[in-house]
C-alpha positions, 0 to 999 in steps of 0.5 A: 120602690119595688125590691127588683130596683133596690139592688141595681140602685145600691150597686150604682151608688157602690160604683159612684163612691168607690169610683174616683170623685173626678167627673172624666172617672165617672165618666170612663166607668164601664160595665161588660157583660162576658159570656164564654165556653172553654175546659174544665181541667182539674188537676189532682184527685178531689178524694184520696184515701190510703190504709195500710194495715196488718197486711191490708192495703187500701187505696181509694180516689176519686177525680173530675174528668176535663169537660166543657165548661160554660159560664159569665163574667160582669164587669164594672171597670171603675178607670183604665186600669181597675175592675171588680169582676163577678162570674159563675162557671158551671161544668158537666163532667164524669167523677171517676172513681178507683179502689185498689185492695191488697189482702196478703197477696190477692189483689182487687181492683175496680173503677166505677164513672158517675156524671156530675156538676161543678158550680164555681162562683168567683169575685175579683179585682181586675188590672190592667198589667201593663200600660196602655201605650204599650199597645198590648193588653194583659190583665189580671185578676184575684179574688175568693171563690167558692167551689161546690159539687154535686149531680148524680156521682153524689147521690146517697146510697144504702151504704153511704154518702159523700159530704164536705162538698163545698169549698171556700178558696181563691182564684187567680187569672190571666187574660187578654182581648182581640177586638172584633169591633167597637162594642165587642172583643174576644176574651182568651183567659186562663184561670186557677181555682184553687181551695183544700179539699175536704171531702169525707165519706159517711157511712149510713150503717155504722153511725159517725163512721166516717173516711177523711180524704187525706188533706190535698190542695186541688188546683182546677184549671179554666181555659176559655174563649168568651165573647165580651159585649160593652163598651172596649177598653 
């Protein structure tokens, strides 16, 4: 058997003994393929950095600007009201970054804009919420996420580089469904991918000179419309 068929073959049989041993499980197993656009809003700096000391203080942060984000989600729903859900979100956005010194009484400001990418790669447990006689469709969904940035705004310079740029969390969503035919629907959802950041900037003059970012739990938040293609449910 060639490699390209082994992983599809032991997904299918994953799904066939998690999956309810009842033939009508098997039967209303699902799998949806669910491209989609929305935002990309994180909602506190990635990087922050504060120095007070003999009459100098330094302050330096940088934050994700909000930006289209784009990404995919596959689905493989093992009944009416449990999936395990996989996606990747990817976003082009602007790392803003500002510094802010006062030195007995002169103040320095400055702020710089570099383009960036942000990579998000998730997997989570789908539910139903309510039941279906409700008429109303709410699930949701929770799962590990990882998190990792890059693109030019991260480039090494002669004076130093930014390290610590991937993250291990979770993430939470919410969504629900309109149908617009009997093998598509569209997808509202709105999604928290939550993690500590722990940035660091390592000089490449002095070596093992290093800035930590001051400990932060960063919350980036996804609202998006996608177009799922499947079988409804």
């Amino acid at each position: 058997m060639r490699s390209s068929r082994i992983i599809p073959c032991l997904v299918l049989t994953a799904v066939v003994i998690i999956a309810p041993p009842s033939a009508q499980a098997q039967k209303d197993s699902r799998f949806v393929f669910t491209p989609y656009v929305g935002v990309y809003a994180p909602s506190t700096d990635v990087f922050r950095f504060r120095l007070v000391e003999n009459g100098t203080a330094v302050s330096f942060n940088t934050r994700h600007q909000p930006a289209v984000g784009v990404g995919v989600s596959a689905s493989v729903w093992l009944d009416d009201r449990f999936a395990i859900e996989a996606g990747g979100l990817y976003s082009r956005n602007t790392l803003r970054a500002d510094l802010f010194m006062n030195q007995i009484g002169t103040v320095t400001t400055s702020r710089a804009d570099g383009e960036s990418d942000v990579w998000a790669g998730t997997i989570k447990l789908m539910v139903q919420a309510l039941p279906p006689r409700s008429g109303m469709n709410l699930r949701v969904g929770l799962g590990p996420a990882l998190i990792t940035r890059g693109g030019p705004a991260y480039r090494g310079v002669v004076e130093g580089r930014m390290t610590g740029l991937t993250d291990v969390g979770g993430v939470l969503s919410l969504c629900s469904r309109v149908p617009v035919g009997r093998f598509a629907v569209i997808r509202l959802r709105a999604e928290d991918l939550v993690y500590q950041a722990r940035q660091r900037w390592e000089s490449q003059r002095v070596a093992g000179a290093e800035i930590r970012s001051d400990p932060r739990m960063q919350h980036d938040f996804v609202l998006s419309v996608g177009l799922q293609v499947g079988p409804t449910r």
